[in-house]
C-alpha positions as a Markdown table, in Angstrom:
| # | Residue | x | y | z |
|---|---|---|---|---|
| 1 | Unk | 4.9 | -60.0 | 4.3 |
| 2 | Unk | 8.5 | -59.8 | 4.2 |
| 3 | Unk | 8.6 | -57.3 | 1.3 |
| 4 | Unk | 6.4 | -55.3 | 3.4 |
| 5 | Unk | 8.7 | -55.0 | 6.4 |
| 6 | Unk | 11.4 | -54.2 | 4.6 |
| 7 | Unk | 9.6 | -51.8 | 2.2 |
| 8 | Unk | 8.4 | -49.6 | 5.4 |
| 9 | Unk | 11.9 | -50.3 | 7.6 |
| 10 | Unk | 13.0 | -48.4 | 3.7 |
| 11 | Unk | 10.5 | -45.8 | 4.2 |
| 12 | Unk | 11.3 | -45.2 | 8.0 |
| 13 | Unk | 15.0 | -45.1 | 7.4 |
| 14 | Unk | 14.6 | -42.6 | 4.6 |
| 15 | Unk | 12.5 | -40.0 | 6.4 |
| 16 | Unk | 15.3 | -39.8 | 9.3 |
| 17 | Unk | 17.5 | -36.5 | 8.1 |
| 18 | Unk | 20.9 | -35.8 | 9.5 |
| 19 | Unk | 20.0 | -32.4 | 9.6 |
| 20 | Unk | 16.7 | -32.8 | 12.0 |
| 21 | Unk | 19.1 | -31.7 | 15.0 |
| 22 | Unk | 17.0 | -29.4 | 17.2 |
| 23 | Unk | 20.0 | -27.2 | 17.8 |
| 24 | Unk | 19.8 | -25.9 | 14.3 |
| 25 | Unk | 16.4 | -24.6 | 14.7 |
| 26 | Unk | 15.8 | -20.9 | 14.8 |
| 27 | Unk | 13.9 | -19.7 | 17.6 |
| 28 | Unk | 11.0 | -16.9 | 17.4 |
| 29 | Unk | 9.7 | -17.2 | 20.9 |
| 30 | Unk | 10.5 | -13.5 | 21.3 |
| 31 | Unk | 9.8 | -12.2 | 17.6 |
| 32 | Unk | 7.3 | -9.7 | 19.6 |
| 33 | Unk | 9.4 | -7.1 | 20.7 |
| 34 | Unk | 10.0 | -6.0 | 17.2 |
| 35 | Unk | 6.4 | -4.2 | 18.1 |
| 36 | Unk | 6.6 | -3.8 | 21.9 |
| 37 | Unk | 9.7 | -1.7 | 22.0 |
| 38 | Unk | 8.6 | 0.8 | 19.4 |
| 39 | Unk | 4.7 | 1.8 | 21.6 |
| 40 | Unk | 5.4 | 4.3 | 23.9 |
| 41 | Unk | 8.5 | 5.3 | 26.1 |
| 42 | Unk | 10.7 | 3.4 | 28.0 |
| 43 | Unk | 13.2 | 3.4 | 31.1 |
| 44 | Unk | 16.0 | 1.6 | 32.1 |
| 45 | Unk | 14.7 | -0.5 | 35.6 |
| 46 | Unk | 17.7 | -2.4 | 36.0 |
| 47 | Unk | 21.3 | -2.6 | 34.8 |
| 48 | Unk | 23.5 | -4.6 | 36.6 |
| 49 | Unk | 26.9 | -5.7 | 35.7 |
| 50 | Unk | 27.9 | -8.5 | 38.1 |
| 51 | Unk | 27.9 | -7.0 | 41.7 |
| 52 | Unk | 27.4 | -3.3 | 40.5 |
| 53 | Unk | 24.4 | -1.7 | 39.7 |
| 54 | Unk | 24.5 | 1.0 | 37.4 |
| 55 | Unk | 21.0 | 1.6 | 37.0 |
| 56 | Unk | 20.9 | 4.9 | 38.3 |
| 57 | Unk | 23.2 | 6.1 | 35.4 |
| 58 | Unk | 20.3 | 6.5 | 33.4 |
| 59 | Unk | 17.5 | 7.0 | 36.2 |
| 60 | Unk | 16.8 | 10.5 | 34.0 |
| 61 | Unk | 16.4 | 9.0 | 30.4 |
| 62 | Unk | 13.2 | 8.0 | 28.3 |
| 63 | Unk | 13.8 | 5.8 | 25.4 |
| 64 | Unk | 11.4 | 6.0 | 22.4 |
| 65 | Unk | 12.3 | 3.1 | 19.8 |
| 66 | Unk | 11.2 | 3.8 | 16.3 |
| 67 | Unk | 10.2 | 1.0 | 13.9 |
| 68 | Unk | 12.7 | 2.2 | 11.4 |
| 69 | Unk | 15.6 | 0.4 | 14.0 |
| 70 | Unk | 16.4 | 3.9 | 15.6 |
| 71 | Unk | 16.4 | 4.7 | 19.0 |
| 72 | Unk | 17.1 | 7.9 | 21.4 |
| 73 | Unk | 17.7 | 8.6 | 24.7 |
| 74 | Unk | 16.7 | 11.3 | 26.2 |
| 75 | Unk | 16.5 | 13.2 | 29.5 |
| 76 | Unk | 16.0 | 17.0 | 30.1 |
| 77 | Unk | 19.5 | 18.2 | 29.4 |
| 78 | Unk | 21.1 | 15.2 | 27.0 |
| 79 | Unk | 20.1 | 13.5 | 23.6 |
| 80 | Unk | 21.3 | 10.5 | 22.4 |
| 81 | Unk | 20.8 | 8.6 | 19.5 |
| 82 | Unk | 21.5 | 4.7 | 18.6 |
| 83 | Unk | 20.1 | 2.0 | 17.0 |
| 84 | Unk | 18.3 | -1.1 | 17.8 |
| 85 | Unk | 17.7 | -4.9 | 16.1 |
| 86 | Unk | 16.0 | -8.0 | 16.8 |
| 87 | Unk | 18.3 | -10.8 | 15.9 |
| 88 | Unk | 17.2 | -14.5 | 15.9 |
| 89 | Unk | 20.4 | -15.7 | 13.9 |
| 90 | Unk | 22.0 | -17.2 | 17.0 |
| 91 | Unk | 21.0 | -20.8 | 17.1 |
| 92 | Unk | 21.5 | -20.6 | 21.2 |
| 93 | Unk | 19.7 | -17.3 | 21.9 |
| 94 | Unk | 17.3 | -14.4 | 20.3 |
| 95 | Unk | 19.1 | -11.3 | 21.0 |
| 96 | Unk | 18.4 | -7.3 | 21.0 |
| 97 | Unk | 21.7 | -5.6 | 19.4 |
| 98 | Unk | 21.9 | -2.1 | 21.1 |
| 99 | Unk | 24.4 | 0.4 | 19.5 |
| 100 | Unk | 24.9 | 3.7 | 21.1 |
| 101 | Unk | 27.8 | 5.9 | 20.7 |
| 102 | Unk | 30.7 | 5.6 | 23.2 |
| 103 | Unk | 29.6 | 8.7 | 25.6 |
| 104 | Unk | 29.7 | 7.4 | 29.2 |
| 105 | Unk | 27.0 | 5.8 | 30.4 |
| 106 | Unk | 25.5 | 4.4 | 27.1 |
| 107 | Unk | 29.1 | 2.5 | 26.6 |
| 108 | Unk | 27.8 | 0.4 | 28.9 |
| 109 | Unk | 24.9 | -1.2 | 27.1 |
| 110 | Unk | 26.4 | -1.1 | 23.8 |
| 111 | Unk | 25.9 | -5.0 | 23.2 |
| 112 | Unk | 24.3 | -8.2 | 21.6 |
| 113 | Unk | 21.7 | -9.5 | 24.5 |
| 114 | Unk | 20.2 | -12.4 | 25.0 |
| 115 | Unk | 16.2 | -12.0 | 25.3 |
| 116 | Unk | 15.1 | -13.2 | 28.5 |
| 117 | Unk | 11.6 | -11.9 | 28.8 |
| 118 | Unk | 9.3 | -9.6 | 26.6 |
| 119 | Unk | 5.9 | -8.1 | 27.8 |
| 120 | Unk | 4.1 | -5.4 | 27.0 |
| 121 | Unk | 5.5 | -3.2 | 30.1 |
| 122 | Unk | 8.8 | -5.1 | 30.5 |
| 123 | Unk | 11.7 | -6.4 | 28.6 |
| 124 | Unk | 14.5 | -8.5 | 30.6 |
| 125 | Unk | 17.9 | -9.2 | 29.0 |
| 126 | Unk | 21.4 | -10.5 | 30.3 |
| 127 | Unk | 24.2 | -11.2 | 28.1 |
| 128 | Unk | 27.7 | -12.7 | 30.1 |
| 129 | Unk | 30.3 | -10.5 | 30.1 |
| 130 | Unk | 33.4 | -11.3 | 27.5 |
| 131 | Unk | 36.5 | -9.6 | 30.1 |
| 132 | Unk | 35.1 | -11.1 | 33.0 |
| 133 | Unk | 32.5 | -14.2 | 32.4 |
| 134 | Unk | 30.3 | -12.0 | 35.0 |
| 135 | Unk | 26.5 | -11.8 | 34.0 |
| 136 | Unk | 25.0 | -8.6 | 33.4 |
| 137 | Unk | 21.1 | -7.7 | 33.1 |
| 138 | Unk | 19.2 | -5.0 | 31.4 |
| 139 | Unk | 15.6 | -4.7 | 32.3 |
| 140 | Unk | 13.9 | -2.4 | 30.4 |
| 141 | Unk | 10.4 | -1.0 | 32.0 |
| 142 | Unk | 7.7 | 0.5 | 29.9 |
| 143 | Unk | 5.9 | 4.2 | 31.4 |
């Protein structure tokens, strides 16, 4: 009976893994917007950057995301063009990486996010400001 105990306590102890830390665990919760963003248009419902809102900077523009990781903006007199990615490499947060050029207002929202929300008619992200420590959030809205 002894043999036994010891045999499992062997087998218990063995299974344990240094490496079974949860914070080394890539999340996916958010994998989805890799096919939300691209269906249909999209506007900007909210940008906020601390105590300003800037969301009427881009109260004109339509956002189309394309599958291939491309993305324009686009209002009646203006065009421009950027790129988008999904990024789950972070082991703290799922992020959308937004690169646009450095033309006022897009500057703005040039920037690694942190996924806070996806649905199929709204996408929420915030990311915390490097100068400042302030949070900023970018809601996107579907129309």
């Amino acid at each position: 009976m002894k043999k036994l105990v010891v045999l499992l306590a062997l087998v218990v102890f063995a299974s344990c893994s240094s490496d079974d830390d949860s914070g080394n665990a890539i999340s996916t919760e958010f994998e989805e917007i890799k096919t939300t963003l691209p269906q249909g248009e999209w506007m900007i419902s909210k940008l906020i950057d601390g105590e300003e809102d800037n969301t009427m900077a881009f109260e004109s523009f339509k956002f189309t995301f394309n599958e291939d990781g491309t993305v324009v903006a686009k209002n009646d007199l203006f065009t421009e063009n950027g790129t988008w990615v999904y990024d789950n490499s972070s082991s703290s947060s799922e992020e959308l990486v937004l690169q646009f050029g450095q033309t006022t207002p897009f500057d703005e929202i040039n920037d690694d996010w942190d996924i806070i929300s996806v649905s199929n008619i709204k996408v929420e992200l915030s990311d915390i400001s490097g100068g400042d420590g302030e949070i900023e959030l970018l809601t996107f809205t579907k129309l």
